[in-house]
N, CA, C and O atoms as a Maestro MAE file, in Angstrom:
{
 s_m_m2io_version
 :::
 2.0.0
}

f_m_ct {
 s_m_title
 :::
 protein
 m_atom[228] {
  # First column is atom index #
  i_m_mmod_type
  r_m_x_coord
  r_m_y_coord
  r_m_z_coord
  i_m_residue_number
  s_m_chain_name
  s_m_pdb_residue_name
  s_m_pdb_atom_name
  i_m_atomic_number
  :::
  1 25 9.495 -18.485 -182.925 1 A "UNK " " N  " 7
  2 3 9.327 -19.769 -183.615 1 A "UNK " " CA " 6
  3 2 8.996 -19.525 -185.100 1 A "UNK " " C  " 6
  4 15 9.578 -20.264 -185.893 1 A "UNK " " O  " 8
  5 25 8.224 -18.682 -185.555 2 A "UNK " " N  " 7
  6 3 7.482 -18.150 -186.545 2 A "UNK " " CA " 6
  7 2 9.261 -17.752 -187.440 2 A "UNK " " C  " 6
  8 15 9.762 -18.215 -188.464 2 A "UNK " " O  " 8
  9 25 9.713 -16.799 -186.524 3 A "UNK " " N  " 7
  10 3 10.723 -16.213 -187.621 3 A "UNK " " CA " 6
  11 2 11.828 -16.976 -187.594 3 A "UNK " " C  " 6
  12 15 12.767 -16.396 -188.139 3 A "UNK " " O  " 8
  13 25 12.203 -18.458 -187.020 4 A "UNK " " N  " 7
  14 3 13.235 -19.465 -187.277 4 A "UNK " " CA " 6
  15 2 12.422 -20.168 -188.498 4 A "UNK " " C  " 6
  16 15 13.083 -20.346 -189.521 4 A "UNK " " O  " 8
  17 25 11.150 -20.562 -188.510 5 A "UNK " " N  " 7
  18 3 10.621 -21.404 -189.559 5 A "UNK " " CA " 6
  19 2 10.665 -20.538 -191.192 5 A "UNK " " C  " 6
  20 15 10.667 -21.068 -192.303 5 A "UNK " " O  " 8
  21 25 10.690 -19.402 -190.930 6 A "UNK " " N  " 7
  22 3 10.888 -18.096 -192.474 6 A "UNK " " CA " 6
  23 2 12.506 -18.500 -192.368 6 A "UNK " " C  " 6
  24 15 12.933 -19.214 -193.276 6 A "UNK " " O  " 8
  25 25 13.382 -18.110 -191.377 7 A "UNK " " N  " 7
  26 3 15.174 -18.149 -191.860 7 A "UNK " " CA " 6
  27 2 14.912 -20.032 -192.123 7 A "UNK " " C  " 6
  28 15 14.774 -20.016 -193.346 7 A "UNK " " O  " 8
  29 25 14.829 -20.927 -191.882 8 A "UNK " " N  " 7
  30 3 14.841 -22.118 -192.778 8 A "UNK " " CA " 6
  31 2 14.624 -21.973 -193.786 8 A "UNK " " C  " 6
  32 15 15.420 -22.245 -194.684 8 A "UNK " " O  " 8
  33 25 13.462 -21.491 -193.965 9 A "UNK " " N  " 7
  34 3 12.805 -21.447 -195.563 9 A "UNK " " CA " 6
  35 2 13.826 -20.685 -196.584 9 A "UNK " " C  " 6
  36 15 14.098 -21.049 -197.728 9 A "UNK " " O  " 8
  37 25 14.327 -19.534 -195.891 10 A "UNK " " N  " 7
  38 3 15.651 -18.803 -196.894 10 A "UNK " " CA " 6
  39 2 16.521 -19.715 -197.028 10 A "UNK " " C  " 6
  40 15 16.843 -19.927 -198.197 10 A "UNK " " O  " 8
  41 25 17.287 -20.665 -195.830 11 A "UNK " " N  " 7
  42 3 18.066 -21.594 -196.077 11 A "UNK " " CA " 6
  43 2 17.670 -22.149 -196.997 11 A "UNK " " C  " 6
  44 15 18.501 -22.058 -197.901 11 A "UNK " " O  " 8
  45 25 16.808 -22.708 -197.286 12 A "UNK " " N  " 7
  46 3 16.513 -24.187 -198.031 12 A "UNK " " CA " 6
  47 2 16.016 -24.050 -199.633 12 A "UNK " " C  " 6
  48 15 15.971 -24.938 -200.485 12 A "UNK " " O  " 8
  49 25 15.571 -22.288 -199.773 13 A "UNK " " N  " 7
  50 3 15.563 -21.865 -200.870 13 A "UNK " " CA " 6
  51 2 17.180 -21.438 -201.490 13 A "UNK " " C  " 6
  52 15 17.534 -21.349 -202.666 13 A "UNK " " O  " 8
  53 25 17.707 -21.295 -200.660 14 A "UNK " " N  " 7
  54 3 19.403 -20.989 -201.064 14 A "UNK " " CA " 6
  55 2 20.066 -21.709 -202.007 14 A "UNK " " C  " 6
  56 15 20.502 -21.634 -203.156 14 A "UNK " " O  " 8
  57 25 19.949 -22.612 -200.847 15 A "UNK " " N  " 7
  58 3 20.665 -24.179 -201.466 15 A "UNK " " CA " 6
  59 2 19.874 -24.702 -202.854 15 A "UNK " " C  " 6
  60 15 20.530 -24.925 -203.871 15 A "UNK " " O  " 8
  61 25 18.888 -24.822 -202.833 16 A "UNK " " N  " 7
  62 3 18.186 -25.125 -203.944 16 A "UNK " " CA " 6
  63 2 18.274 -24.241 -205.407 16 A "UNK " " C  " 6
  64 15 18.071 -24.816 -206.476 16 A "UNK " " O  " 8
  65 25 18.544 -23.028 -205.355 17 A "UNK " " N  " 7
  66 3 19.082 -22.223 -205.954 17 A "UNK " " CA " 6
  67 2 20.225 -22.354 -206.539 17 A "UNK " " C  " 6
  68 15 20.589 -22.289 -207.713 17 A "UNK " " O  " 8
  69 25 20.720 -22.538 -205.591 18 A "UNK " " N  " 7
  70 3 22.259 -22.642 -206.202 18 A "UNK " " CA " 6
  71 2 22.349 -24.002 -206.657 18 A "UNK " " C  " 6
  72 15 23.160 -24.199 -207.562 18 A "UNK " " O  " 8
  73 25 21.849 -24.749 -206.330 19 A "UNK " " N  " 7
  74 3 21.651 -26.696 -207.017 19 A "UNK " " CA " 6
  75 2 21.166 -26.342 -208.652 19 A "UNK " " C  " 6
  76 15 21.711 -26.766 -209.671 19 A "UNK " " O  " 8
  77 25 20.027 -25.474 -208.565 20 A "UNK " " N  " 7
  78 3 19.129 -25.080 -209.926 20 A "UNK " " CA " 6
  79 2 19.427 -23.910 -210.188 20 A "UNK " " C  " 6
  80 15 18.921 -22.902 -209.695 20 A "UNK " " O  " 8
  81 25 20.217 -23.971 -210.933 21 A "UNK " " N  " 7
  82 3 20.245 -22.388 -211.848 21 A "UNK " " CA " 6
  83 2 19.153 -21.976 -212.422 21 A "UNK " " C  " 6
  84 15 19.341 -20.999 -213.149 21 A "UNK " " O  " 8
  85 25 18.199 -22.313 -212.375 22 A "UNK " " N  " 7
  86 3 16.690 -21.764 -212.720 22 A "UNK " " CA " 6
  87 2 15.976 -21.334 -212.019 22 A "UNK " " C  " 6
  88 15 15.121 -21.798 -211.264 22 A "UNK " " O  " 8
  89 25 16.494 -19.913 -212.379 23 A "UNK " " N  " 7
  90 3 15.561 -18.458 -211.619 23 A "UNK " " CA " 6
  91 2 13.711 -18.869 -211.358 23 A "UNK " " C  " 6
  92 15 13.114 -18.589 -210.318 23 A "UNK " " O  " 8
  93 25 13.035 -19.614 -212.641 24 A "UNK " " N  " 7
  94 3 11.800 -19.741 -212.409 24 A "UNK " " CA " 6
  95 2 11.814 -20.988 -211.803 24 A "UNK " " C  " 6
  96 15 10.712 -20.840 -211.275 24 A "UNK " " O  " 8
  97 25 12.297 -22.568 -211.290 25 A "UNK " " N  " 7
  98 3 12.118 -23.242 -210.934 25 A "UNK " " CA " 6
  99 2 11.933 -22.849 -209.480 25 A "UNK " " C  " 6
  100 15 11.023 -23.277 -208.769 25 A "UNK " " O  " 8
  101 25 13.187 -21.717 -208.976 26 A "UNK " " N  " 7
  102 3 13.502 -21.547 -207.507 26 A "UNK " " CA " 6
  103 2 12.313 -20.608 -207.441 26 A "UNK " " C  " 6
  104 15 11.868 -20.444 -206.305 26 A "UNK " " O  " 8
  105 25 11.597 -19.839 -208.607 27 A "UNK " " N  " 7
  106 3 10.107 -18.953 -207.860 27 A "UNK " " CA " 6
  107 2 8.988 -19.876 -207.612 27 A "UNK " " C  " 6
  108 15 7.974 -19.743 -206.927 27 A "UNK " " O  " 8
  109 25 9.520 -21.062 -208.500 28 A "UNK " " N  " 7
  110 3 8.431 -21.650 -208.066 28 A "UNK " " CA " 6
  111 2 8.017 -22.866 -207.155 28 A "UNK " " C  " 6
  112 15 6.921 -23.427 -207.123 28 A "UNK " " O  " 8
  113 25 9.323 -23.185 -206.310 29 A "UNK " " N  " 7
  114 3 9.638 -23.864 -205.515 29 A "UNK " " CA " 6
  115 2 9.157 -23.087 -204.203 29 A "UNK " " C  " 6
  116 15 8.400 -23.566 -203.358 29 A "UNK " " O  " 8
  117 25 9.861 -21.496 -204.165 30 A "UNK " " N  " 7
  118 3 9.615 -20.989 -202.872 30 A "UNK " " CA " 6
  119 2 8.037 -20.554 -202.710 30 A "UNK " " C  " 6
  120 15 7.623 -20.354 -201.568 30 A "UNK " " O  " 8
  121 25 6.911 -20.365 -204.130 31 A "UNK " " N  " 7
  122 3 6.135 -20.045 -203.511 31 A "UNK " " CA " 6
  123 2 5.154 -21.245 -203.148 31 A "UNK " " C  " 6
  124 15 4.036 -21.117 -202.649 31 A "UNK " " O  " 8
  125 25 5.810 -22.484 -203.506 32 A "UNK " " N  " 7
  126 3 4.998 -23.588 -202.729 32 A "UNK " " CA " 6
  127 2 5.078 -23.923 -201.344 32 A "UNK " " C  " 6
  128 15 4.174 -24.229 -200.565 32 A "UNK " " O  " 8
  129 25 6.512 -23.798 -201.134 33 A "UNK " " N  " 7
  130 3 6.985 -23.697 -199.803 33 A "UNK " " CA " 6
  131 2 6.316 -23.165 -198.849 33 A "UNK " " C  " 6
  132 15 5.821 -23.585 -197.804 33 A "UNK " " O  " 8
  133 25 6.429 -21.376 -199.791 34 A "UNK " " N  " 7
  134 3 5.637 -20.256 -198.504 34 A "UNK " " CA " 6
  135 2 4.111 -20.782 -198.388 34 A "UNK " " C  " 6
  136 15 3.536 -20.772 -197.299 34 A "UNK " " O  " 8
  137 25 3.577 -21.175 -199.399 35 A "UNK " " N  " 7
  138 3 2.021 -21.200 -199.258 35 A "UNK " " CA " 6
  139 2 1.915 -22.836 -198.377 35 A "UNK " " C  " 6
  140 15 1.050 -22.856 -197.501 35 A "UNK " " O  " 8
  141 25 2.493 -23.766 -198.514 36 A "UNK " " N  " 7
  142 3 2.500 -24.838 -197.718 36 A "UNK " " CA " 6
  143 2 2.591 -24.179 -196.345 36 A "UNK " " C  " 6
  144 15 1.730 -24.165 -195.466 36 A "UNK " " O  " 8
  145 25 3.752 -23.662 -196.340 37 A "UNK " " N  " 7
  146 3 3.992 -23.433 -194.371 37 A "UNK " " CA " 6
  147 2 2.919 -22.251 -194.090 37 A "UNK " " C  " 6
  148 15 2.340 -22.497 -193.032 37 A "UNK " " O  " 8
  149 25 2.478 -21.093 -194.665 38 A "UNK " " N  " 7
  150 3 1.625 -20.781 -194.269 38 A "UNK " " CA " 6
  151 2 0.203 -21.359 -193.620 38 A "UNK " " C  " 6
  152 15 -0.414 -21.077 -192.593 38 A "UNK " " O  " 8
  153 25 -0.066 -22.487 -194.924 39 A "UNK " " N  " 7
  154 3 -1.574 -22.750 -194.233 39 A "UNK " " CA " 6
  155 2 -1.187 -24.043 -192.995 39 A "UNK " " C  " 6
  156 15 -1.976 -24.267 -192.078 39 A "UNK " " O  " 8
  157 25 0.371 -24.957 -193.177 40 A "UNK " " N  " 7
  158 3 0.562 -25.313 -192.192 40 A "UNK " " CA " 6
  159 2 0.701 -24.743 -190.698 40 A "UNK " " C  " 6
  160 15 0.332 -25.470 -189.776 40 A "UNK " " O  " 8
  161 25 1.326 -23.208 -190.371 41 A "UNK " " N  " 7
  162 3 1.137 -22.381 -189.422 41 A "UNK " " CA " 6
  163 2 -0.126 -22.331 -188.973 41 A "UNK " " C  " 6
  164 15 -0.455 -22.747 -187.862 41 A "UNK " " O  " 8
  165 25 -1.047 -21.728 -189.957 42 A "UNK " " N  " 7
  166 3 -2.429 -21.085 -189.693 42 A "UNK " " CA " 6
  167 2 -3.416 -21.953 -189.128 42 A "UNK " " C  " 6
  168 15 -4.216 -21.636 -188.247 42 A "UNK " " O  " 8
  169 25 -3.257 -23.629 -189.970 43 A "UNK " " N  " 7
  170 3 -3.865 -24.986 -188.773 43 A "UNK " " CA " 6
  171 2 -3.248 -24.817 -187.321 43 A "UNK " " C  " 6
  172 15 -4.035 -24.720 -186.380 43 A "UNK " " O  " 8
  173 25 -2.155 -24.784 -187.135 44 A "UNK " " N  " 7
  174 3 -1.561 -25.046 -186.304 44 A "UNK " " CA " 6
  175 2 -2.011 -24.018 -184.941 44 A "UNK " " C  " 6
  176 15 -2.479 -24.310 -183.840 44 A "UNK " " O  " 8
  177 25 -1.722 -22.989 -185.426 45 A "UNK " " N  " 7
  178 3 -2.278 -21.499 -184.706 45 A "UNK " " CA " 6
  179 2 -3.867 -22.124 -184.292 45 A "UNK " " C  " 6
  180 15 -4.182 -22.103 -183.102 45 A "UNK " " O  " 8
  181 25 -4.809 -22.659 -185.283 46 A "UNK " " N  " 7
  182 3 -5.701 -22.614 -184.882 46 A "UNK " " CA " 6
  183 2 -6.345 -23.858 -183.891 46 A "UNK " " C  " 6
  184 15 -7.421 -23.876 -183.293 46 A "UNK " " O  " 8
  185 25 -5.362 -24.795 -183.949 47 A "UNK " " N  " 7
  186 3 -5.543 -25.756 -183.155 47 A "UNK " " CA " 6
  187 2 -4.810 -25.589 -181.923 47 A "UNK " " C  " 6
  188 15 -4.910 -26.550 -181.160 47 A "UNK " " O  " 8
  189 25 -4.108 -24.635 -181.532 48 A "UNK " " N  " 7
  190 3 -3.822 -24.253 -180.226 48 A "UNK " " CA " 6
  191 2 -4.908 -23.105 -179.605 48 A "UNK " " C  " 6
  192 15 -5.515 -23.089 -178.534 48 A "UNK " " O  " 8
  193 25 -4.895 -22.531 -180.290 49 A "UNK " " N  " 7
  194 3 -6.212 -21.329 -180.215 49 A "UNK " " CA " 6
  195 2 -7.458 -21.735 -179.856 49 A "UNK " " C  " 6
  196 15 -8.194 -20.850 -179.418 49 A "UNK " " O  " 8
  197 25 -8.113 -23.409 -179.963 50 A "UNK " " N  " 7
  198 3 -9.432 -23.824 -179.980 50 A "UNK " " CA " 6
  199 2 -8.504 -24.782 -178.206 50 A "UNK " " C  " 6
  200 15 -8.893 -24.370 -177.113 50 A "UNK " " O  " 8
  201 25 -7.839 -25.474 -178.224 51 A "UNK " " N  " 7
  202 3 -7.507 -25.973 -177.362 51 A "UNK " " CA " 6
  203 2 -7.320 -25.356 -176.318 51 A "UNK " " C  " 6
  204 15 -7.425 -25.987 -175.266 51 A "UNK " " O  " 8
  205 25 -6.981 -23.920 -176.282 52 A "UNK " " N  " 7
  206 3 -6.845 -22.938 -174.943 52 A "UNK " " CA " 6
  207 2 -7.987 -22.830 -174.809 52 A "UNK " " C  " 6
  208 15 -8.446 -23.355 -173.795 52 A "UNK " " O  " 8
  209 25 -8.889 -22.164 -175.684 53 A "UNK " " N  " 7
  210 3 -10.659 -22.357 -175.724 53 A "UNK " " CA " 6
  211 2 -10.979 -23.232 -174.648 53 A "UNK " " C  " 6
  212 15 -11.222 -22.663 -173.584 53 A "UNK " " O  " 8
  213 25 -11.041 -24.519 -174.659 54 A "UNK " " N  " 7
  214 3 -11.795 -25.924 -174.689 54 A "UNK " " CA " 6
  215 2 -10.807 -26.213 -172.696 54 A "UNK " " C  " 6
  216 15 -11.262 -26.879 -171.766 54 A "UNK " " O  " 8
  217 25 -9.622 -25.514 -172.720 55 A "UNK " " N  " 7
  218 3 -8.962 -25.400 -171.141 55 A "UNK " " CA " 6
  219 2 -10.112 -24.372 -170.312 55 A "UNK " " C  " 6
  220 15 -10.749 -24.618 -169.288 55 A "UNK " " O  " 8
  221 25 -10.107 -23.260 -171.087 56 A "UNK " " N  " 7
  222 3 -10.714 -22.088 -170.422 56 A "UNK " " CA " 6
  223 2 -12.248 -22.450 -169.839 56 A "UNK " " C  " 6
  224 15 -12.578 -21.769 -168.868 56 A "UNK " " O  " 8
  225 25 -13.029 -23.241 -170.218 57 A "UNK " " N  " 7
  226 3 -14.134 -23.664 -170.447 57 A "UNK " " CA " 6
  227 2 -14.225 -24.592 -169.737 57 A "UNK " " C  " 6
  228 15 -15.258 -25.262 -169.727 57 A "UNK " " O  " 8
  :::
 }
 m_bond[227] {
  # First column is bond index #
  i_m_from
  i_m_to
  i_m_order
  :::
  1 1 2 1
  2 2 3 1
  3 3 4 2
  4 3 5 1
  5 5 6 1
  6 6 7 1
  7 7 8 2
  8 7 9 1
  9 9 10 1
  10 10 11 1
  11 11 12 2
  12 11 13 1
  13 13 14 1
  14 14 15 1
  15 15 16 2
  16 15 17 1
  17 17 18 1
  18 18 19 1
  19 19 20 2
  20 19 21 1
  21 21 22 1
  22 22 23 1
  23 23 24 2
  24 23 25 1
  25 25 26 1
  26 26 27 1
  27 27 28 2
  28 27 29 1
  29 29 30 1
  30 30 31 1
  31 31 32 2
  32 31 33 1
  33 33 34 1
  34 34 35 1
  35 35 36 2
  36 35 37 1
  37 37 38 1
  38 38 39 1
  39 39 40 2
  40 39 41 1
  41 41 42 1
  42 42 43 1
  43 43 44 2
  44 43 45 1
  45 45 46 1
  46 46 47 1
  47 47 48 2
  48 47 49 1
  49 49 50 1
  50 50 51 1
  51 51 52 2
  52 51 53 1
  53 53 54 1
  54 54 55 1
  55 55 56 2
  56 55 57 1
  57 57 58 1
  58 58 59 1
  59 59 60 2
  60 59 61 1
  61 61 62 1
  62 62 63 1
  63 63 64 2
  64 63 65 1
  65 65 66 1
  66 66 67 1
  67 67 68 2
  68 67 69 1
  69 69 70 1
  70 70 71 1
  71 71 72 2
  72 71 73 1
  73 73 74 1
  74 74 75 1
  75 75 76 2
  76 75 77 1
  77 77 78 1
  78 78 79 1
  79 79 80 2
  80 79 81 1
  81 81 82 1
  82 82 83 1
  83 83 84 2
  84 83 85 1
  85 85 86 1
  86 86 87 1
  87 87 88 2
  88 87 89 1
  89 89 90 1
  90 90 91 1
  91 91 92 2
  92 91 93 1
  93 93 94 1
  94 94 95 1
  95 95 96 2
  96 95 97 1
  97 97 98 1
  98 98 99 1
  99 99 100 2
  100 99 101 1
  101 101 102 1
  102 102 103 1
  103 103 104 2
  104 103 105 1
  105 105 106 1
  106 106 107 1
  107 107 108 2
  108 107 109 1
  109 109 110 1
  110 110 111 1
  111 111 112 2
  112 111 113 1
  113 113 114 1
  114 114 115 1
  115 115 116 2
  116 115 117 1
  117 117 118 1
  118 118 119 1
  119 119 120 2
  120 119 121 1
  121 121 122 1
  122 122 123 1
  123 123 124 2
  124 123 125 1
  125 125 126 1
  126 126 127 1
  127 127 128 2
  128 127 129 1
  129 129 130 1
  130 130 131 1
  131 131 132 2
  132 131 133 1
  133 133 134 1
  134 134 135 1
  135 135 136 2
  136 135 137 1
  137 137 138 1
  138 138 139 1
  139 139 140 2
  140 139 141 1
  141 141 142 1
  142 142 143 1
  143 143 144 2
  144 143 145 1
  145 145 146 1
  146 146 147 1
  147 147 148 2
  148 147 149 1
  149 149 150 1
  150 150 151 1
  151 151 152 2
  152 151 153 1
  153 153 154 1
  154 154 155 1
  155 155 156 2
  156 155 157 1
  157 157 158 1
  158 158 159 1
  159 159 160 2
  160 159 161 1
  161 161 162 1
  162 162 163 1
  163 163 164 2
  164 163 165 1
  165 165 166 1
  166 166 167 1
  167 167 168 2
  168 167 169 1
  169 169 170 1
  170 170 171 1
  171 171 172 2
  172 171 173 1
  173 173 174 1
  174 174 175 1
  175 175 176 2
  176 175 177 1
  177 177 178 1
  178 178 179 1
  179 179 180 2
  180 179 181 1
  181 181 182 1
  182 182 183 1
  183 183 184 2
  184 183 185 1
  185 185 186 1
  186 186 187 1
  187 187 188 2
  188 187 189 1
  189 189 190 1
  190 190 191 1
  191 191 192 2
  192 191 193 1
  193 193 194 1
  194 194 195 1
  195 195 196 2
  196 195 197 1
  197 197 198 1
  198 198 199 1
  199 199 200 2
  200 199 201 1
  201 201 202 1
  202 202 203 1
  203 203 204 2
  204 203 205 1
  205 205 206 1
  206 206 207 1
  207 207 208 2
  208 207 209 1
  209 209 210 1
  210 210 211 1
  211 211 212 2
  212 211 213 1
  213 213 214 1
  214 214 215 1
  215 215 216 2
  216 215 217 1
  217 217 218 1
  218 218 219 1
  219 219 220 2
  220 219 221 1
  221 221 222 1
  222 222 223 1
  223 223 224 2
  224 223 225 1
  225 225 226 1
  226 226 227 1
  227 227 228 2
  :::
 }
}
């Protein structure tokens, strides 16, 4: 799941790339991206992680 949500992110930086010929717009597009879906993952991870918790218990 993890490594379909990274090949989107290449998709979608692609296209955008090639829309913007601006090398710094597209660095700075993808590292909002990456840092968005990261801390979106890392909630996510952790709200399944507390919920198996809260089963186990």
């Amino acid at each position: 799941m993890l490594f379909m949500v990274y090949v989107l992110n290449i998709a979608v930086f692609f296209v955008y790339y090639m829309n913007n010929n601006s090398i710094f717009l597209f660095l700075r597009r993808f590292l909002q991206l990456y840092v968005s879906n990261f801390f979106c993952i890392y909630s996510l991870m952790f709200c399944i992680v507390h919920s198996t918790e809260l089963t186990f218990i």
